[in-house]
C-alpha positions as a Markdown table, in Angstrom:
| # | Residue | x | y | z |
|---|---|---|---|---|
| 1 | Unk | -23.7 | -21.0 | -7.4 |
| 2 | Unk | -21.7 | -18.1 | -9.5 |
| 3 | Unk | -21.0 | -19.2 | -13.3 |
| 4 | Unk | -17.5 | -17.0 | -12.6 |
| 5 | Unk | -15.8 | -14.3 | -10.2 |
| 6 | Unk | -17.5 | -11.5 | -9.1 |
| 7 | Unk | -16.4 | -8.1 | -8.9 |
| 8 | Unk | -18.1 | -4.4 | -8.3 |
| 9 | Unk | -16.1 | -1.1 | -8.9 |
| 10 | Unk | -12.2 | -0.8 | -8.9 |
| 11 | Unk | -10.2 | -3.7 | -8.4 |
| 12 | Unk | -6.6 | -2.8 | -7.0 |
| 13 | Unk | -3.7 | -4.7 | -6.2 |
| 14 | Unk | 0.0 | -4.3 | -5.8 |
| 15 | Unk | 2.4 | -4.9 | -8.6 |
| 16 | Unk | 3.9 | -8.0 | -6.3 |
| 17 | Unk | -0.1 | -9.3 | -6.7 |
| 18 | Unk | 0.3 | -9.6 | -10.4 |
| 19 | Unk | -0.1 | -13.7 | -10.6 |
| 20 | Unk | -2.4 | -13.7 | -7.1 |
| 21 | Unk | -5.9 | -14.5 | -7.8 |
| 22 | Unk | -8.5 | -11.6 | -7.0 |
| 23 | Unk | -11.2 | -12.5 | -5.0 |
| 24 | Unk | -13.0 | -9.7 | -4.1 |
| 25 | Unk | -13.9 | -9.2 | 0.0 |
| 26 | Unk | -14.9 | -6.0 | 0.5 |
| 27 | Unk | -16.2 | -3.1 | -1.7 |
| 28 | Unk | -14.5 | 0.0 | -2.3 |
| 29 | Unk | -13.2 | 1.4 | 1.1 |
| 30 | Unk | -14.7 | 2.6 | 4.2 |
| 31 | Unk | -12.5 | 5.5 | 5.1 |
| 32 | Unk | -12.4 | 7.0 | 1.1 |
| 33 | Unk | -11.7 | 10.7 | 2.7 |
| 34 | Unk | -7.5 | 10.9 | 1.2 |
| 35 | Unk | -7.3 | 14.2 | -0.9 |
| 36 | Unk | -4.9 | 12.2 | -3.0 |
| 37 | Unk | -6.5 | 9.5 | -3.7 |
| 38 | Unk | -8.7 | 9.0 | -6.8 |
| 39 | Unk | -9.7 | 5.2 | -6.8 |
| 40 | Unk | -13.3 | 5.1 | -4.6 |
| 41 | Unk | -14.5 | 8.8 | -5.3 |
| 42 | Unk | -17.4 | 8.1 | -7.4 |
| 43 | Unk | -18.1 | 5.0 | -5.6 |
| 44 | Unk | -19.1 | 2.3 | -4.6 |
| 45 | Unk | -20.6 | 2.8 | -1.5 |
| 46 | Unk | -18.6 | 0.2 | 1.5 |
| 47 | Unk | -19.7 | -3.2 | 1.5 |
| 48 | Unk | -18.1 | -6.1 | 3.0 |
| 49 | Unk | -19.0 | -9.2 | 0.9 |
| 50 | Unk | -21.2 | -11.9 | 2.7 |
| 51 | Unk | -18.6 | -14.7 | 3.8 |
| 52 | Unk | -20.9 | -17.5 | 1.8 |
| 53 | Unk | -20.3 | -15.0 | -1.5 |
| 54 | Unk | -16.4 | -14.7 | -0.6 |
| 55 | Unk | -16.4 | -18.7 | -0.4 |
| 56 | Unk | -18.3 | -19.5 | -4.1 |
| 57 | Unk | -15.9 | -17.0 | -5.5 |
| 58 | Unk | -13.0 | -19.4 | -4.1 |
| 59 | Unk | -13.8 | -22.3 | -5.1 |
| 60 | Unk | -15.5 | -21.9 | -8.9 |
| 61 | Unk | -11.8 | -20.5 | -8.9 |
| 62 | Unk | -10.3 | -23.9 | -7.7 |
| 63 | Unk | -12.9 | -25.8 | -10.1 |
| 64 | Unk | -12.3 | -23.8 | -13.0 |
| 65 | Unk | -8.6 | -22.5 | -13.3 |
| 66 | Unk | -6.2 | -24.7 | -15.2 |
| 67 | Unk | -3.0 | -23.1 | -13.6 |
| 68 | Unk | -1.8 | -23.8 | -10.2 |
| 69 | Unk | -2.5 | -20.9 | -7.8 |
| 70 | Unk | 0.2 | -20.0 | -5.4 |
| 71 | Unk | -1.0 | -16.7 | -3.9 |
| 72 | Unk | -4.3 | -14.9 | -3.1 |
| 73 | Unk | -4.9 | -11.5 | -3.1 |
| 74 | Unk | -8.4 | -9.9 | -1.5 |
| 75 | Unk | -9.2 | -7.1 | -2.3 |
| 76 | Unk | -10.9 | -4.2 | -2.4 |
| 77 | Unk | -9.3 | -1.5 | -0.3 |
| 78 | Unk | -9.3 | -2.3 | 4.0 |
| 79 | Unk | -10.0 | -5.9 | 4.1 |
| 80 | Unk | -8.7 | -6.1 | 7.5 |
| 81 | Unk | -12.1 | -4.2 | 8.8 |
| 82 | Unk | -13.9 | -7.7 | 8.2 |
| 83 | Unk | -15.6 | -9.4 | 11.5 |
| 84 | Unk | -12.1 | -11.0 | 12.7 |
| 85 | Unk | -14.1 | -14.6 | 12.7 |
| 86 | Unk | -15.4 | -13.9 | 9.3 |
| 87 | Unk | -11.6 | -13.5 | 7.6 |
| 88 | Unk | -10.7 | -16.0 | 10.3 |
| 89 | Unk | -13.2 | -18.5 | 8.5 |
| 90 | Unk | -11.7 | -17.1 | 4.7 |
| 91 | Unk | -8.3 | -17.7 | 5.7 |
| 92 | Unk | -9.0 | -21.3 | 6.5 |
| 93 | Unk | -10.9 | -22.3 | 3.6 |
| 94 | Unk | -9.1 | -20.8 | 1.4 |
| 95 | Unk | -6.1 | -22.7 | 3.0 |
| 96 | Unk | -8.2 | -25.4 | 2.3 |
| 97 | Unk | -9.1 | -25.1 | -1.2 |
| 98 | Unk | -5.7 | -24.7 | -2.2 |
| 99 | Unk | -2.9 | -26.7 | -0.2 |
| 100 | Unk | -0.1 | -25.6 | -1.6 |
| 101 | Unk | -0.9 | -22.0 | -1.4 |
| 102 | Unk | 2.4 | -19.4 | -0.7 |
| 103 | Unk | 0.8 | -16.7 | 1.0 |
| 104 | Unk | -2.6 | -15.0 | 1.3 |
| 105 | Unk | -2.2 | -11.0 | 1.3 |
| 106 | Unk | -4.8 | -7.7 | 2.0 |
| 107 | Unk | -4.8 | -4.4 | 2.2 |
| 108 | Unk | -5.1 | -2.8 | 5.6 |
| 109 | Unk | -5.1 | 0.8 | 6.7 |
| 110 | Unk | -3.3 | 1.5 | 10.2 |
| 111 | Unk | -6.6 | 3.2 | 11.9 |
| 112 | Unk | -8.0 | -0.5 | 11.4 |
| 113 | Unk | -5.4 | -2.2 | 12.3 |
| 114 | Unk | -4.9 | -0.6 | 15.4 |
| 115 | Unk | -8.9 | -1.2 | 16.2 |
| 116 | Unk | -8.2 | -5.1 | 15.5 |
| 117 | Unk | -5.9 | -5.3 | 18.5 |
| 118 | Unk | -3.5 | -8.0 | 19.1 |
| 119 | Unk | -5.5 | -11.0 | 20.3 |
| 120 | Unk | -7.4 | -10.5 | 17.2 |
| 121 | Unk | -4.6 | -9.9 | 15.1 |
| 122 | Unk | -2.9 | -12.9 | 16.4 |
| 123 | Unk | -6.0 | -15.4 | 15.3 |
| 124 | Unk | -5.6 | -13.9 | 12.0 |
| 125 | Unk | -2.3 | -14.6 | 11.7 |
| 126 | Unk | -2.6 | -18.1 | 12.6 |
| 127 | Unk | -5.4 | -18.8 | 10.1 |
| 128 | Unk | -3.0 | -17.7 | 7.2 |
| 129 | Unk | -3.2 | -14.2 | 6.5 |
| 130 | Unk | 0.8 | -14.0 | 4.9 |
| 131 | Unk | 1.2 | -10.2 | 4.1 |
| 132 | Unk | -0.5 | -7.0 | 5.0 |
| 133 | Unk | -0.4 | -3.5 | 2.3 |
| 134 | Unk | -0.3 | -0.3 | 4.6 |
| 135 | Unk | -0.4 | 3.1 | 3.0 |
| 136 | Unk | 1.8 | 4.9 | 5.5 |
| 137 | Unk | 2.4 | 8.1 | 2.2 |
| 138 | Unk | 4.3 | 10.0 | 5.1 |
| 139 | Unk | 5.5 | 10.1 | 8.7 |
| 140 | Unk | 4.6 | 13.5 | 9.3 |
| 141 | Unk | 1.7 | 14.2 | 10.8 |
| 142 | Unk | 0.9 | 18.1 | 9.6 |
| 143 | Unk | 1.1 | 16.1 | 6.1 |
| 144 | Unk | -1.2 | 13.5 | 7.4 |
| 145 | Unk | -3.5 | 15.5 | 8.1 |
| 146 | Unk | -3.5 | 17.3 | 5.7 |
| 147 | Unk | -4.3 | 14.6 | 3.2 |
| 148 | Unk | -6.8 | 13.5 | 5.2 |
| 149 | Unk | -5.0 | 9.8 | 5.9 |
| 150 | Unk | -7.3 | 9.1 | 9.2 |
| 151 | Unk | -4.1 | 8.4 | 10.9 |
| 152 | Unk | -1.2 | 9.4 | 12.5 |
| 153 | Unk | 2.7 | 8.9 | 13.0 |
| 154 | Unk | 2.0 | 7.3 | 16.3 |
| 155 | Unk | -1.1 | 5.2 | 14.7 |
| 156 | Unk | 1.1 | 4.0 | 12.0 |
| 157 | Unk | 4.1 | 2.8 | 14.2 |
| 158 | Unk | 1.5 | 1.2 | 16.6 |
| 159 | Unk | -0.2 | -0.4 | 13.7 |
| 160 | Unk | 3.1 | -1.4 | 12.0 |
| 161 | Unk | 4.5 | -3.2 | 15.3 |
| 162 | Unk | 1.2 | -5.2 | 16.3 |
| 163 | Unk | 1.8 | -6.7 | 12.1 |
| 164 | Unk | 5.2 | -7.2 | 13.3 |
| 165 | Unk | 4.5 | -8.8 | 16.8 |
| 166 | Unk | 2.0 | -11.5 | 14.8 |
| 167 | Unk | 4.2 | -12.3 | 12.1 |
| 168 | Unk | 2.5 | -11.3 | 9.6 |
| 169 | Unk | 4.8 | -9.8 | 6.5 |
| 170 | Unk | 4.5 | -5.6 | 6.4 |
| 171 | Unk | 4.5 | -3.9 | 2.9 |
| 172 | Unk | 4.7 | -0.3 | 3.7 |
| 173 | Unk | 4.5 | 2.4 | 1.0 |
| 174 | Unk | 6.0 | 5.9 | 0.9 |
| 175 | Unk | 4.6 | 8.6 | -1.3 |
| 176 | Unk | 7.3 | 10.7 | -2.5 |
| 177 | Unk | 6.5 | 14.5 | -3.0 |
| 178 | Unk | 3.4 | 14.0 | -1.3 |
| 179 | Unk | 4.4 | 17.1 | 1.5 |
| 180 | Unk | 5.0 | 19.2 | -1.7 |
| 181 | Unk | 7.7 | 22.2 | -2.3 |
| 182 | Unk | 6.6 | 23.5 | 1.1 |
| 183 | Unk | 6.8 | 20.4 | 3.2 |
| 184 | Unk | 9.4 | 17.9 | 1.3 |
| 185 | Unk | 12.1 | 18.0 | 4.4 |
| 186 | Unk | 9.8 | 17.5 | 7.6 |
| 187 | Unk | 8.3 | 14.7 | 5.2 |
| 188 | Unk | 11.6 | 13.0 | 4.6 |
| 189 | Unk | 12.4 | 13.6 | 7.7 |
| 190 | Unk | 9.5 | 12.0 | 10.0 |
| 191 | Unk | 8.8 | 9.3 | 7.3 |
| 192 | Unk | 12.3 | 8.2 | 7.9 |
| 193 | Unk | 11.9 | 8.0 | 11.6 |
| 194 | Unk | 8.5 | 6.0 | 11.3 |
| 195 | Unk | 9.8 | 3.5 | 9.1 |
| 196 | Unk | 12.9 | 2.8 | 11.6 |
| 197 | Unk | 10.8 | 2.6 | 14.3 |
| 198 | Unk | 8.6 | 0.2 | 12.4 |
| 199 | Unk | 11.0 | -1.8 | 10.5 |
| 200 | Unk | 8.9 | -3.2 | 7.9 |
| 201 | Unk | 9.7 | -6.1 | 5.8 |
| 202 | Unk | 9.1 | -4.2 | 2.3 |
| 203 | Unk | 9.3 | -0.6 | 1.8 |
| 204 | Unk | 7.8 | 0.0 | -1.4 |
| 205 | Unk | 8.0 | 3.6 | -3.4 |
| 206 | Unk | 5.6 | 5.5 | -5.0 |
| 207 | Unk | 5.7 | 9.2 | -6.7 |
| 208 | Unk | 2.7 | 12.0 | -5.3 |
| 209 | Unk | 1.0 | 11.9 | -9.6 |
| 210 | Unk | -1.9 | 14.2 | -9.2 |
| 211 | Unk | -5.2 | 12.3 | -10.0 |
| 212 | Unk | -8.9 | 13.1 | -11.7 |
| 213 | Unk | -11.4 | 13.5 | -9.1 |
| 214 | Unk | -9.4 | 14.3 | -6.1 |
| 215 | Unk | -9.6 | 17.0 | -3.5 |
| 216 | Unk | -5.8 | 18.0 | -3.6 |
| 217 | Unk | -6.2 | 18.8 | -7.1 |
| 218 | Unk | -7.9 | 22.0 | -6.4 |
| 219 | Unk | -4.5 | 22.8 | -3.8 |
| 220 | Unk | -2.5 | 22.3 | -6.8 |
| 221 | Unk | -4.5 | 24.7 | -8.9 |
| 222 | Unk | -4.8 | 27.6 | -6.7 |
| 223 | Unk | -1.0 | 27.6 | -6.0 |
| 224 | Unk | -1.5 | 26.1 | -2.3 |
| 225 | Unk | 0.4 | 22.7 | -3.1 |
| 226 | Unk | 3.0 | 22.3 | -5.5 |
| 227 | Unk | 4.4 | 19.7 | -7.2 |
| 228 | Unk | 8.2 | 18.4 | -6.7 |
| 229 | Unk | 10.5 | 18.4 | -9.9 |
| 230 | Unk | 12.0 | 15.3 | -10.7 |
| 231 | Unk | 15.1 | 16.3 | -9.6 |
| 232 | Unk | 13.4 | 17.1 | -6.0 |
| 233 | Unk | 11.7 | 13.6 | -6.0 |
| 234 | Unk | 14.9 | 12.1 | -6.8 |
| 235 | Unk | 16.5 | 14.3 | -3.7 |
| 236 | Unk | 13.6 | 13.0 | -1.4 |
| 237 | Unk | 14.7 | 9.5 | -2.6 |
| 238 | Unk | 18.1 | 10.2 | -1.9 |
| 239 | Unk | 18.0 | 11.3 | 1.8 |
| 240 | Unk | 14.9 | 9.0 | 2.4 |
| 241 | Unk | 17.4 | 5.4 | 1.2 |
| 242 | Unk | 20.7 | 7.2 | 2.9 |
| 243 | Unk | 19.1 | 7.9 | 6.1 |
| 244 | Unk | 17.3 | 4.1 | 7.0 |
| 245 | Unk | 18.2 | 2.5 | 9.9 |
| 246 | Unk | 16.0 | -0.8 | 8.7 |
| 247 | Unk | 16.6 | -4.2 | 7.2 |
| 248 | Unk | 13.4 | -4.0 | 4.4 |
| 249 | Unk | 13.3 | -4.5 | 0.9 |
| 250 | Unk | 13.3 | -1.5 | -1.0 |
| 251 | Unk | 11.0 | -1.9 | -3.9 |
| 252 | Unk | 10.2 | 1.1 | -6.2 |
| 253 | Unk | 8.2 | -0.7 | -8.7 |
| 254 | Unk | 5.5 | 1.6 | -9.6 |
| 255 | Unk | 4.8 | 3.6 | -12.9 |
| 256 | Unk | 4.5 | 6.9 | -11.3 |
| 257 | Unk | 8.3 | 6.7 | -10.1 |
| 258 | Unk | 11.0 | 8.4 | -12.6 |
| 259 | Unk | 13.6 | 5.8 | -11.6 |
| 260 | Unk | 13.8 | 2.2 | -10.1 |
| 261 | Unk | 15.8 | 1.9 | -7.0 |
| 262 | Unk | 15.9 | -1.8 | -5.7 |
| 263 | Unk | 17.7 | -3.2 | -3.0 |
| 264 | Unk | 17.5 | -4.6 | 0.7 |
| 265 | Unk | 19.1 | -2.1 | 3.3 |
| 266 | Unk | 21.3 | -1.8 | 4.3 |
| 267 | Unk | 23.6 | -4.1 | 2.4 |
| 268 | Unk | 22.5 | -2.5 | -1.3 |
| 269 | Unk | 22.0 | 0.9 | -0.3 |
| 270 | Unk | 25.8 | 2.1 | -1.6 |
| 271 | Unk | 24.7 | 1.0 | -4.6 |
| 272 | Unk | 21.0 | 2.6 | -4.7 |
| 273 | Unk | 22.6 | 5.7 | -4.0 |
| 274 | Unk | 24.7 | 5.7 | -6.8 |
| 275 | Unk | 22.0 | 4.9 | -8.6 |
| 276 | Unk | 20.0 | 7.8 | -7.6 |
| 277 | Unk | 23.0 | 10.4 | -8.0 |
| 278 | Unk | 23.2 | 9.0 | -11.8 |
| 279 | Unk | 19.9 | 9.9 | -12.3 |
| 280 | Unk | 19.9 | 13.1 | -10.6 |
| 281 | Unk | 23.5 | 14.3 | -13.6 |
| 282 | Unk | 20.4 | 13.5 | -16.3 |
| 283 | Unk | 18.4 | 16.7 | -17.3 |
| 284 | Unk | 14.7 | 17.0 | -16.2 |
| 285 | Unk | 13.3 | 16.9 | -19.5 |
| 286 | Unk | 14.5 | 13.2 | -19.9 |
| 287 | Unk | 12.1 | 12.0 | -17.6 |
| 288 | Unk | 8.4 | 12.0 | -17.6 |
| 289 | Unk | 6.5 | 15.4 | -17.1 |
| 290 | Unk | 4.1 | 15.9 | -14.8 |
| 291 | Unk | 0.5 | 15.3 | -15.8 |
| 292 | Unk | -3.0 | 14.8 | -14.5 |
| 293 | Unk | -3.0 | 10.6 | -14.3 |
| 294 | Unk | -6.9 | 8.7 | -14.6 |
| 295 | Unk | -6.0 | 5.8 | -12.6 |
């Protein structure tokens, strides 16, 4: 029996997973090839967690923590590549263990979400799973590639529908910049039309922050990918809120962004606009410079 939770190498979570209790599911993350992305590169290896592990962690949480707890968070990165009857069985203890839980959330790349299928899908959903994290970054897939994602446009819209079809909440995220000074129009461009295709229920915003460790890095250095000014982030922004056909929740709640745009589309976006075209009347040296970020 554990005397506490356990947890091995970077632990992640959305901003909205601030109050959620971490139990950890998976190690690290079994596709860990994203130029980009910093968080797995020295390890550790992929490991899904052993289901009996997953369950001790649970409940010396319910046995030991004096608060209520409303929401659960699993981490580490692609959760939803669990055997569907292992999560299956999670979900429903975890139900168990805490009755008055609000909603049970993972993240989830497209790739595996697509491989799940929608029988699958469908059991998870009824066992509890609330809310699934997808990195979509971009739409475009010369981008996607690029960055080594593992998926495509079509991947992601398939992957974004089959949430969608099961009911199961959609938090996509958007990576601003991330097509650099050479590709910033074809990624506004096709990100917009996978996102209206998809319709997710949160559209949340993040800024391309170039990252220790990380292939692109070396792009960046030998002039092959540069960086977007602030003024082109807050352009991208611009075009990317003016130009969504959706009904999501726009949440830019990260600390790589230079401004907060918040709002649901497309009753708010008048106002996120103006927002943005404030911003973009400030000079560039009043927001943050660019730097090399460790986390």
């Amino acid at each position: 029996m554990t005397n506490g939770l356990r947890y091995k190498g970077p632990i992640y979570r959305p901003p909205s997973e601030a109050y959620s209790l971490l139990v950890q599911a998976t190690i690290g993350c079994p596709w860990n090839k994203c130029t980009f992305c910093m968080i797995y590169k020295k390890g550790p290896k992929f490991k899904i967690r052993p289901v009996e592990e997953i369950k001790e962690d649970l409940l010396w949480a319910k046995n030991n923590y004096q608060y209520p707890i409303n929401a659960v968070f699993f981490p580490s990165g692609n959760t939803i590549i669990m055997k569907t009857e292992d999560f299956v069985e999670i979900l429903k203890y975890t139900k168990k263990l805490f009755p008055n839980l609000k909603r049970i959330t993972i993240y989830g790349s497209a790739q595996y979400i697509v491989k799940k299928g929608l029988d699958d899908l469908k059991k998870i959903a009824k066992a509890g799973l609330s809310r699934i994290h997808v990195g979509l970054e971009s739409g475009d897939d010369i981008i996607l590639k690029k960055v080594k994602k593992g998926s495509t446009q079509e991947i992601q819209i398939k992957a974004g529908l089959l949430i969608k079809k099961v009911g199961i909440e959609l938090s996509e995220y958007v990576v601003l910049g991330l097509g650099g000074k050479k590709r910033t129009k074809e990624h506004i461009q096709e990100t917009i039309k996978t996102l209206n295709k998809i319709n997710p229920d949160f559209i949340r915003i993040r800024t391309f922050l170039p990252k220790i460790n990380t292939p692109i890095l070396e792009e960046i250095k030998f002039g092959e990918f540069q960086i977007l000014s602030p003024h082109e982030v807050l352009s991208e922004t611009y075009n990317l809120i003016k130009n969504l056909k959706v009904t999501s929740q726009i949440t830019s709640d990260h600390y790589t962004n230079y401004i907060g745009v918040n709002g649901r589309l497309p009753e708010d976006r008048k106002l996120m606009l103006q927002t943005i075209q404030k911003a973009v009347k400030k000079d560039e040296s009043s927001f943050r410079e660019i730097y090399i970020g460790n986390q």
